[in-house]
C-alpha positions in Angstrom: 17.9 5.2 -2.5 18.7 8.5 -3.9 18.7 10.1 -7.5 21.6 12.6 -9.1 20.9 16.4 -9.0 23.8 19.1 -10.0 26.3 16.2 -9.7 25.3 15.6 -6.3 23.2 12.4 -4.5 19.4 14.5 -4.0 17.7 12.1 -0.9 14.8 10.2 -2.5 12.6 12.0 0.6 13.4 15.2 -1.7 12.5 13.5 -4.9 9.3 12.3 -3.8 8.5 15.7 -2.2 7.9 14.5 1.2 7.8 17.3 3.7 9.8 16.1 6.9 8.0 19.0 9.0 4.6 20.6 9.6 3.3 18.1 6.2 4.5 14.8 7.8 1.6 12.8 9.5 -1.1 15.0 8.3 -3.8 13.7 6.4 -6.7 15.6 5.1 -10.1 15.2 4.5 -9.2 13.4 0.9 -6.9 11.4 2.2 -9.5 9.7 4.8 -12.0 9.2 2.7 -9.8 7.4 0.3 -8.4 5.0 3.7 -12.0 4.6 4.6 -12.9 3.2 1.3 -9.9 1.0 0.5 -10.4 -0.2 4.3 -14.1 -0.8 4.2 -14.5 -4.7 3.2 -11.7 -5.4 6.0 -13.3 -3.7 8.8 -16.4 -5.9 8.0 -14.8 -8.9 9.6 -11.9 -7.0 11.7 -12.2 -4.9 14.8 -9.3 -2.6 14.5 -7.1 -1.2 17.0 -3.3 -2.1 16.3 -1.8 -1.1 13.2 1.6 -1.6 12.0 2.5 0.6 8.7 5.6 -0.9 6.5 7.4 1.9 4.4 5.0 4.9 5.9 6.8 7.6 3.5 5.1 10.9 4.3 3.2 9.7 7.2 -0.7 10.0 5.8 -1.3 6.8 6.8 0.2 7.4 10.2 -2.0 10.6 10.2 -5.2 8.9 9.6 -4.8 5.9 12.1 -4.6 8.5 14.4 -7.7 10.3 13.5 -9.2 6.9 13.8 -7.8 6.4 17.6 -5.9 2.9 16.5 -2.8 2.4 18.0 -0.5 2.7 14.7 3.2 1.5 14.7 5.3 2.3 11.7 8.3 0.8 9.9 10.9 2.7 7.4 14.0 2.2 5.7 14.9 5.7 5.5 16.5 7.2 9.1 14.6 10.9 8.3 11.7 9.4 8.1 12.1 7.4 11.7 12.9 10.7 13.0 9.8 12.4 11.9 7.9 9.8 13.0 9.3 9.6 16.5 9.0 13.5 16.6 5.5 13.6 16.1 4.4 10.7 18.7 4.7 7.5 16.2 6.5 4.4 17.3 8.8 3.9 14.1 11.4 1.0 13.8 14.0 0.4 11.1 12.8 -2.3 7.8 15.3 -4.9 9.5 13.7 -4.8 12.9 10.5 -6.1 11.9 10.4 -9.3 13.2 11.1 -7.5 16.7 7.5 -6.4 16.3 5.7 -8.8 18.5 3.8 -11.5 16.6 -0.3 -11.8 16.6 -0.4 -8.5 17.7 -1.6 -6.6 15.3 -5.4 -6.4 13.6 -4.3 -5.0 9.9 -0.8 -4.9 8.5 -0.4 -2.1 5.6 1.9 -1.7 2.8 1.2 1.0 0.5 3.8 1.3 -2.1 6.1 -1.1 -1.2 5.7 -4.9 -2.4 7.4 -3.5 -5.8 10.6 -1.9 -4.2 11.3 -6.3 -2.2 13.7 -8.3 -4.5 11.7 -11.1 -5.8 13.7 -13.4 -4.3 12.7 -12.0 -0.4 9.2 -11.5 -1.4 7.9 -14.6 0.4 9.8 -14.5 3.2 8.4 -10.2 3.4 5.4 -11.5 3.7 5.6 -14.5 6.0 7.3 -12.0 8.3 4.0 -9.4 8.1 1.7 -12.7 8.6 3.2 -13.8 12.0 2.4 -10.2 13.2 -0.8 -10.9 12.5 -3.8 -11.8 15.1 -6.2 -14.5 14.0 -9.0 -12.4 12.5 -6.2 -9.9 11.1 -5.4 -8.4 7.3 -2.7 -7.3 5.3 -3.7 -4.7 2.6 -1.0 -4.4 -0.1 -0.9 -1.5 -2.9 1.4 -2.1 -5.5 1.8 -0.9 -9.5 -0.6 -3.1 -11.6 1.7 -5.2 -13.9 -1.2 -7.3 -15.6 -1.7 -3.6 -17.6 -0.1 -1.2 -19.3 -1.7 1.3 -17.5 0.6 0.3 -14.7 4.0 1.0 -16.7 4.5 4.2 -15.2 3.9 3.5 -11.7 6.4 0.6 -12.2 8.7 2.0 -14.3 9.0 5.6 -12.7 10.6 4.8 -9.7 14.4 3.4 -9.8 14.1 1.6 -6.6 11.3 -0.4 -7.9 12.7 -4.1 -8.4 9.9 -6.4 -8.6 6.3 -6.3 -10.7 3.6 -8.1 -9.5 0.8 -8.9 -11.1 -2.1 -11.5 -9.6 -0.9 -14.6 -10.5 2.8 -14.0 -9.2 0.9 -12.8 -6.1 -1.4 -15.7 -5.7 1.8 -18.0 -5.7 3.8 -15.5 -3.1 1.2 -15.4 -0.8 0.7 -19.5 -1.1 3.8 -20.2 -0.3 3.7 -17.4 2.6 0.6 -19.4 4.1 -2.1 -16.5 3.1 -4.7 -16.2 0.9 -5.7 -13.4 -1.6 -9.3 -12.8 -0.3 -9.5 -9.2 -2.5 -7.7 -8.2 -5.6 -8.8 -5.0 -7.4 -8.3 -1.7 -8.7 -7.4 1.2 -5.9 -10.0 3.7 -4.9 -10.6 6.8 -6.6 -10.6 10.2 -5.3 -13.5 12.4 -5.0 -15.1 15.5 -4.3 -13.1 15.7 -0.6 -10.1 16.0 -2.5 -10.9 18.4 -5.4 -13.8 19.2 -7.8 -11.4 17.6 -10.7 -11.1 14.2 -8.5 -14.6 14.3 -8.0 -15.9 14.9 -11.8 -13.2 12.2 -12.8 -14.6 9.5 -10.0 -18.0 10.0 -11.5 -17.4 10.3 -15.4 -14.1 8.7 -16.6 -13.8 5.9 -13.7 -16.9 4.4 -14.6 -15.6 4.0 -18.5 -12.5 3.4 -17.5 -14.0 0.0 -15.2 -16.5 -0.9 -18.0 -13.8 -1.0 -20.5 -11.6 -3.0 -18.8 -14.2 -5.5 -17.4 -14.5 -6.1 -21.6 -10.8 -6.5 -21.9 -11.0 -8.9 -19.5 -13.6 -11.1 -20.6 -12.4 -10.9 -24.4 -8.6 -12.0 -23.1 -8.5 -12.8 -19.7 -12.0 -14.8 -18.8 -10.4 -16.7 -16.1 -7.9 -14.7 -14.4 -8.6 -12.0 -11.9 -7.1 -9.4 -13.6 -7.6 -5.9 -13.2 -7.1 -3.6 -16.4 -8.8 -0.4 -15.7 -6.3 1.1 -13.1 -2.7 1.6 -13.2 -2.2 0.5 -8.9 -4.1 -2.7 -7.6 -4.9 -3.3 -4.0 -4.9 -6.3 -2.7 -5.9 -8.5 0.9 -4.7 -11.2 1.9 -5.4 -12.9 5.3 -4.3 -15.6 6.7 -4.9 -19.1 5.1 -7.8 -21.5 6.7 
């Protein structure tokens, strides 16, 4: 996955401005708060200790498992990014090895950013694979551009290696047919005041228009669905079906 720059391939790591030194791993105050929050109605009904990561990128993720003292394994296309991983004390595997992972080991299976890049016609079979890592009580959380709205166009459609938008009806039927059920499917988590003043003024004033609005979009147009149309990323959890 890489992009042209003076006539010459630029590593998609560079693109996306992922620092493969003293910035991978590390996630600050911001960043945990966000985790904590997305993670929150999961850890209601999970105790969690082992963690596989699918397509870690910079390693936040990575970083705040670790602050959390769960056991955190991580999974990557991209060889620099193994090697990071590996250098700073992560377990890291290659995106083909996954099913070498054991199965029903694992309490949460995460996926930030990375349902859109799986050709449609693998998505199933993606998530079958994370399912049969999972242990009885455990929970996939999924992030993904929002393709029921607009605002998710440039999310979707910024990112060449992005093959696939999903919106909650196409995921309803993938996970189906994967044997899981979508138990959670919303808008992500905004930033606040541990991030910046500016995340924290916009968490307070514009999200709540932004969710109002939408929630009257979606009872004008969409009274039965489960859309989301007040964010522009939805996450989503799935656990396994009864």
């Amino acid at each position: 996955m890489s992009g042209a720059r003076d006539d010459e391939e630029r590593p998609y790591t560079d693109w996306k401005r992922w620092g493969l030194d003293a910035g991978f791993g590390v996630a600050d105050a911001g960043d945990h708060d966000l985790f904590t929050r997305e993670l929150r109605s999961i850890e209601k009904r999970t105790r969690i200790q082992d963690v596989v990561e699918i397509g870690y990128g910079n390693g936040t993720f990575l970083g705040y498992c670790r602050q959390r003292g769960w056991a955190v394994t991580g999974v990557e296309l991209l060889p620099e990014l193994r090697e990071a991983a590996i250098a700073t004390g992560y377990p890291a595997v290659a995106d083909d090895e996954v099913d070498t992972l054991p199965e029903h080991a694992f309490d949460l299976v995460a996926a930030f950013d990375v349902f859109e890049h799986i050709d449609p016609t693998a998505s199933i079979e993606f998530l079958r694979s994370l399912a049969r890592r999972l242990r009885p009580e455990g929970a996939i959380i999924l992030r993904f551009p929002n393709a029921d709205s607009s605002l998710g166009n440039p999310f979707q459609n910024g990112d060449p290696t992005h093959v696939n938008a999903i919106g909650t009806l196409k995921l309803d039927f993938y996970a189906q047919q994967a044997g899981l059920e979508v138990v959670e499917f919303r808008g992500t988590r905004r930033r606040g005041f541990r991030t910046s003043p500016i995340h924290g003024i916009h968490r307070l004033t514009a999200a709540p228009i932004a969710i109002a609005a939408g929630a009257v979009r979606r009872a004008i147009h969409f009274p039965d669905l489960r859309v989301v149309l007040s964010s522009g990323n939805v996450v989503a959890i799935l656990r396994p079906s009864a």
